[in-house]
Structures are given as C-alpha cells and as structure tokens.
DRENLOFI-679462 format. One record per residue (C-alpha): residue number from 0; x, y negated, z negated. Coordinates in Angstrom, 2 decimals, padded with zeros to 5 digits, always signed. Example, Ala and Ser with C-alpha at 12.3 -4.5 7.8 and 13.67 -1.06 7.14 Angstrom:
BEGIN
(0 (+012.30 +004.50 -007.80));
(1 (+013.67 +001.06 -007.14));
//
This chain:
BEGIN
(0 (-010.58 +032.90 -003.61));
(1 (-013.92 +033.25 -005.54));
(2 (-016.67 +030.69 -004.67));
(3 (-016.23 +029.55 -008.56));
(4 (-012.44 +028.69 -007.87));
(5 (-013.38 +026.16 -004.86));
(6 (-012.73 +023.10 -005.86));
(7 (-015.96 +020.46 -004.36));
(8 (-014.98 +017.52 -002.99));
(9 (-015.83 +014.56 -005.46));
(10 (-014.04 +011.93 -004.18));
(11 (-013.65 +010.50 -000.81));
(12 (-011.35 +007.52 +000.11));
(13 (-012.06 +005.81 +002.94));
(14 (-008.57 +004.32 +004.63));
(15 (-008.52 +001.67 +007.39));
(16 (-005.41 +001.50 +009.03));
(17 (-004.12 -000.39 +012.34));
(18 (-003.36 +002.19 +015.03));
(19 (+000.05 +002.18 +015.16));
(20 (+000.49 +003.94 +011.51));
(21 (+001.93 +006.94 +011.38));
(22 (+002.65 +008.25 +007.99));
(23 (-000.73 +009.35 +006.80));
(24 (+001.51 +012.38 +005.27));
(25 (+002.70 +010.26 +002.84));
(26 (-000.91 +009.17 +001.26));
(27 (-001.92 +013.18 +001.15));
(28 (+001.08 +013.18 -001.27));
(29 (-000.50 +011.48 -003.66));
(30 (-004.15 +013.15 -003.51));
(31 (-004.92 +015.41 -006.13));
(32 (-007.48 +018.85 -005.38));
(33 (-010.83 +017.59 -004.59));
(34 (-010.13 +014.29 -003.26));
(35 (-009.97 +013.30 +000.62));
(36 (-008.47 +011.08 +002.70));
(37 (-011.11 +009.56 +005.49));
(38 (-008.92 +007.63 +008.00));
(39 (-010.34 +004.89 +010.59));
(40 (-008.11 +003.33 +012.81));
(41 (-008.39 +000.20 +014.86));
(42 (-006.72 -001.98 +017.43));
(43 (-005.48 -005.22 +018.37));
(44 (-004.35 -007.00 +021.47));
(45 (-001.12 -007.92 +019.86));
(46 (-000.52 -004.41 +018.25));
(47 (+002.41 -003.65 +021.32));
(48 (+004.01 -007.02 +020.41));
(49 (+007.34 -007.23 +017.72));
(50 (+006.34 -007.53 +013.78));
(51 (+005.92 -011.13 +013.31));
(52 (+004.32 -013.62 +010.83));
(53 (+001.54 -014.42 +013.84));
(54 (+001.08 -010.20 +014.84));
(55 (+000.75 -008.64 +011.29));
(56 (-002.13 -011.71 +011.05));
(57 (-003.83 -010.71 +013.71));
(58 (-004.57 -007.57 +012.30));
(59 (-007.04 -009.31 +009.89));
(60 (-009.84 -010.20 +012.72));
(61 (-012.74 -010.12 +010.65));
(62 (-015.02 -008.86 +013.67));
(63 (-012.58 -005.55 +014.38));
(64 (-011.99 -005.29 +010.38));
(65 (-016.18 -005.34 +010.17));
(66 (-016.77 -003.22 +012.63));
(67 (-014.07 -000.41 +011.46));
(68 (-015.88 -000.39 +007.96));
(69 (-019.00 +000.00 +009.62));
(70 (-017.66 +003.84 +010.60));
(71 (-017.33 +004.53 +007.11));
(72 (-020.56 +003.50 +005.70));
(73 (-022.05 +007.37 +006.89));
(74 (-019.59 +009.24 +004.74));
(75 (-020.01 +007.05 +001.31));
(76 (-016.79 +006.83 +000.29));
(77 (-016.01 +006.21 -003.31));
(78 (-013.54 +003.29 -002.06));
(79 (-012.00 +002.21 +001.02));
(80 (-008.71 +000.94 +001.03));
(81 (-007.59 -001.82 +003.70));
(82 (-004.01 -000.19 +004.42));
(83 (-002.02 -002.72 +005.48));
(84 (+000.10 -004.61 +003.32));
(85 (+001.90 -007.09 +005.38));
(86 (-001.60 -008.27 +007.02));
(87 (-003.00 -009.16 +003.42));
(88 (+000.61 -011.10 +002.40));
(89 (+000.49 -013.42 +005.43));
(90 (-002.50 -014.78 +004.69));
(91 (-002.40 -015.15 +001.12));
(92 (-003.84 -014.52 -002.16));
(93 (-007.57 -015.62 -001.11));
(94 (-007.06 -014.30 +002.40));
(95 (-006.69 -010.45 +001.60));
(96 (-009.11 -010.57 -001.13));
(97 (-011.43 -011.80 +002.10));
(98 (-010.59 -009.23 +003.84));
(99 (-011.45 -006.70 +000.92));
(100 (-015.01 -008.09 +000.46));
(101 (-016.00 -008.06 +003.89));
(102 (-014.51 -004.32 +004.36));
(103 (-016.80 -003.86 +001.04));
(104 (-019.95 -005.39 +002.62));
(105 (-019.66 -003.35 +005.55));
(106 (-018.33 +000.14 +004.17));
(107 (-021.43 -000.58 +001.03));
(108 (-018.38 +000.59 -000.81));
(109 (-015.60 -000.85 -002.97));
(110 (-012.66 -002.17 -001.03));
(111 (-009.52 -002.40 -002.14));
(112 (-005.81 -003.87 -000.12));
(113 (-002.32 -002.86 -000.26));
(114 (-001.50 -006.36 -001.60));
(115 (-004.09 -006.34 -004.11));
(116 (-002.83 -003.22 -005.55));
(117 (+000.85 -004.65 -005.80));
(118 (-000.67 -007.59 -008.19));
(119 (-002.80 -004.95 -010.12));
(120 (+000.16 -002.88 -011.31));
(121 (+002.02 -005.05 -012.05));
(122 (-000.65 -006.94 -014.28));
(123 (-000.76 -002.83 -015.40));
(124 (+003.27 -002.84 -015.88));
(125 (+003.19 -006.04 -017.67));
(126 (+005.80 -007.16 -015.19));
(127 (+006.62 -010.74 -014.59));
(128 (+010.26 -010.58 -013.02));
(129 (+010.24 -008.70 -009.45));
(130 (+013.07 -007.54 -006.99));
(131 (+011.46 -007.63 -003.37));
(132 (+012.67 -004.83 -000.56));
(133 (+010.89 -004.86 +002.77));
(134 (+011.04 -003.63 +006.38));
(135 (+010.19 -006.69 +008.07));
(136 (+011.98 -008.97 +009.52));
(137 (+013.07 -011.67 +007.03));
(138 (+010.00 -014.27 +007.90));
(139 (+007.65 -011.86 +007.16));
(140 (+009.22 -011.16 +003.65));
(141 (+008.75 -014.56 +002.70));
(142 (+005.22 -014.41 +003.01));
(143 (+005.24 -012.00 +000.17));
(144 (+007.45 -013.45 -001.98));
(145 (+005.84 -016.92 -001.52));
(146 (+002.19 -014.90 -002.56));
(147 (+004.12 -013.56 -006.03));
(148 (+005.28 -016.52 -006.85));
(149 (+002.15 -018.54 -006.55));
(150 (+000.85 -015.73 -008.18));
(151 (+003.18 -016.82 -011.28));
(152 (+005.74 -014.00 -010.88));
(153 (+009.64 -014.44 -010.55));
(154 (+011.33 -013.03 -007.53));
(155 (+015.19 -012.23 -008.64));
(156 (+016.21 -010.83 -005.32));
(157 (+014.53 -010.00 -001.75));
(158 (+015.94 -008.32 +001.39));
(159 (+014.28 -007.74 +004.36));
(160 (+015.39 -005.19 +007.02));
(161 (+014.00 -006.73 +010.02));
(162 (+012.73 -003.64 +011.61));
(163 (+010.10 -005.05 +014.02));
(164 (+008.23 -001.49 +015.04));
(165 (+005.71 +000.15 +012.77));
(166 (+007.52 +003.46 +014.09));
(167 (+011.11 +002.36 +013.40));
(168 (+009.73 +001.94 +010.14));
(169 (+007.35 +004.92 +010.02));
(170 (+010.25 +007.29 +011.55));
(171 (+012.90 +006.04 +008.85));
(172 (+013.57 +008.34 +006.75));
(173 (+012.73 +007.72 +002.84));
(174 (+016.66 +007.31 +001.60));
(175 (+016.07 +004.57 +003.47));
(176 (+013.58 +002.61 +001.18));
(177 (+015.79 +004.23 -002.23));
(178 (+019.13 +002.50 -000.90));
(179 (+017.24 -000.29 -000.43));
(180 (+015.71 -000.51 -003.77));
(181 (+019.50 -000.13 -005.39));
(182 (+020.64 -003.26 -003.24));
(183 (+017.84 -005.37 -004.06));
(184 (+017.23 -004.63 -007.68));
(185 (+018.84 -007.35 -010.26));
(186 (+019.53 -006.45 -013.71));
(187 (+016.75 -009.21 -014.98));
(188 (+013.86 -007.94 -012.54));
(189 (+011.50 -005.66 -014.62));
(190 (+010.31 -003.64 -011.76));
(191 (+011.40 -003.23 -007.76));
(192 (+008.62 -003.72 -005.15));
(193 (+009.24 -001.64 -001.91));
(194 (+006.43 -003.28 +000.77));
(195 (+004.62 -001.88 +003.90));
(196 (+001.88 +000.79 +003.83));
(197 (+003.76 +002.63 +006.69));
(198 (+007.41 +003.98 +004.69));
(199 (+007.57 +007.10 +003.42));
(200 (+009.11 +006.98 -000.79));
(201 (+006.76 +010.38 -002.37));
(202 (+009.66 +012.90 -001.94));
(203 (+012.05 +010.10 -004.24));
(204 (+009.91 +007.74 -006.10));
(205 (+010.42 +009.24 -009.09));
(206 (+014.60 +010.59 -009.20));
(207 (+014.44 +006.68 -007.85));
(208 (+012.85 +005.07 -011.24));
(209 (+015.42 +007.32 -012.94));
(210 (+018.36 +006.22 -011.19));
(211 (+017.41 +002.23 -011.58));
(212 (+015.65 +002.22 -014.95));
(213 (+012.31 +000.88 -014.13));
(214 (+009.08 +001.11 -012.24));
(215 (+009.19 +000.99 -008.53));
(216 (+005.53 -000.37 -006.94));
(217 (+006.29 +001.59 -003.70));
(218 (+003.16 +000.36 -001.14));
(219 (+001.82 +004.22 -000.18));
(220 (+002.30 +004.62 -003.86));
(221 (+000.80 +001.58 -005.78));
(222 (-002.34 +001.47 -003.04));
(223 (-003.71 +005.62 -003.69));
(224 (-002.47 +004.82 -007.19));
(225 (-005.63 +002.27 -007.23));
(226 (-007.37 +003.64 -005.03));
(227 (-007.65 +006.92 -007.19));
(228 (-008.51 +004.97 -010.16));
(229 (-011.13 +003.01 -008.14));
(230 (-012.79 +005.75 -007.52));
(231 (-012.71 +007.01 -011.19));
(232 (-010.24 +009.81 -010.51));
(233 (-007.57 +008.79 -013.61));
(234 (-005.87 +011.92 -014.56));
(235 (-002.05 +012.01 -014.38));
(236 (-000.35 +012.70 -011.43));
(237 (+003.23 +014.42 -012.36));
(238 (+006.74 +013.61 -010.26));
(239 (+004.81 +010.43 -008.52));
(240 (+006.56 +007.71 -010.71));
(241 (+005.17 +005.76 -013.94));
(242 (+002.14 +004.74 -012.48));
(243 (+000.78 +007.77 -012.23));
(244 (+001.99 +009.80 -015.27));
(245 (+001.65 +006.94 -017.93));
(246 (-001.32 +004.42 -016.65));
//
C-alpha cells in the first residue's frame, strides 16, 4: 500500500460504555474506512448486582458519567456516544437527554445516547406503531415502552427475556435477537425495536428486515447509525439494514 491509498482518519467517535460491555465487535461492524471507535469505560458499585430498574440507573451518576467524558476531551472526538440504552430508558425522556448534555459539556463534543437514537430513527422512518424486543427482565422493558409511549408512539407488542447479566446477553448469540424480533413483531407495528447496546444483530440485520418486511432499530445499529451522521459521515453503508442504505 502506497502512502496515497492510506485512508486518514477523519472521524473519531468517542464511546462511553459501563465496564461490563463486551461486544465492542459489533460497533466496528458498522464503521466505515477512516472512522474510529475511542472507547472509555467506567464503573459502578452496583455493576456485580442482577439487571434491575434501580442497577441500570445507577449507571447514570452524573459525577462518574462527568468524569469519563473528561478522558475524551484530549482526542476531540467528532461525537461521543453514551452507550447504554437501558440507563437512558429508566430515567426517561428528559433524563437521558441530561445525561447527553453533561457528557457534551465535558467531552467539548456532541453527545449523543442509545435512547436518543431509537426516537431519532424512528422520527427518520416515519414510524408511529412499534413492536418492542428486549433482554431485560420484564420491569426493565417497561421503562422503555412507557418512554415511547409518552413519546406519542404505539407499542403493539413487547417481550422481554429477562436475562439479568450484561454477559448472558453479550455472549448470546445474534439468532437470538432475530427469533426474537419474529415473536414480537405484529402485523400493524411499522418497525421492530430490538433494545440494549450490548447484543450482537450486524451479521442478520438485514436477511432480518427481509424476512419481516420492515425496518428493525437494532440498539448497536440505530446508535453508530447516528453517531456516523453526527459526525457528518452520511454515505451509505450496504448489508447494515434501511437505515443505513436509504437515510
């Protein structure tokens, strides 16, 4: 390779994830040449402690959140994505987009969440009728689907898995997340949401649109969908779903 063919690096996203993540394989999927991935993770006390409504909140302490931004600042990332989906959900609609402008304050960057990207596409998609299939246990779920429908959407149909490990649910392996898309999707839902940053749909998002007929807002997916056009990176990305090819 010539020095002309290298490819420089204009675009860096900045990720914060909790430590107990562990499919950052999945967001390289969806990274196009001449874009990379900086990750920060942080802990909690409660991060050895079963998924719950009160654990997932407790990874939005401002003063870790803050302070994990802070890392980022040196590297100037074009955005920095707050990767954790069921965090933003529990404590609603104003909550996450808290937690995006303090990451934003302290990064000097754009923030963006997991959650927020969810509502963007489908604002994008046009979508008002959603089926809902998580990993959490079932309280957790309801967080979510009580967030979209104060947010004005329809839920037609949720399950909930009730994993209650971020590496059951990081370890599972992505038919997983497509079988559970098929149960969960109604005939009257224009689009299936599959939640949590940490599963693993890149290898069947799109043979998975085919099968059902519509637009699935995987989590991984949706957020470096966002995230890329955050950062002003917007051309199409083939075999990732409709997201990327067609918005």
């Amino acid at each position: 390779m010539t020095l002309q063919e290298v490819v420089p690096y204009r675009k860096r996203i900045g990720i914060i994830c909790p430590d107990d993540g562990i499919n950052d394989d999945e967001y390289w999927q969806y990274t196009p040449q001449g874009v990379t991935l900086l990750w920060t993770r942080y802990r909690t006390p409660e991060r050895f402690e079963p998924i719950s409504v009160e654990m997932v909140g407790s990874y939005g302490d401002m003063r870790i959140l803050e302070e994990s931004a802070r890392t980022l600042q040196i590297t100037q990332p074009d955005v920095v994505v707050f990767c954790c989906n069921s965090c933003g959900f529990v404590h609603g609609l104003e909550g996450d987009r808290r937690i995006s402008e303090s990451i934003s304050k302290a990064s000097q960057s754009p923030a963006i969440s997991i959650t927020g990207s969810q509502l963007q596409a489908l604002q994008t998609l046009q979508a008002k009728r959603v089926a809902v299939g998580a990993p959490y246990p079932e309280e957790v779920t309801a967080s979510l689907v009580s967030l979209l429908e104060g947010d004005g959407y329809q839920v037609t149909g949720s399950e909930s898995l009730g994993l209650t490990t971020e590496w059951q649910i990081g370890n599972s392996d992505p038919t997983v997340w497509a079988e559970l898309a098929k149960r969960v999707d109604t005939q009257s839902a224009d689009c299936v949401l599959l939640a949590c940053g940490g599963i693993r749909t890149a290898a069947i998002i799109e043979s998975l649109e085919q099968d059902l007929g519509k637009p699935v807002i995987s989590a991984p997916a949706v957020t470096m969908w966002h995230a890329l056009r955050t950062a002003g990176v917007a051309e199409p990305i083939s075999g990732k779903g409709v997201l990327f090819e067609q918005h």
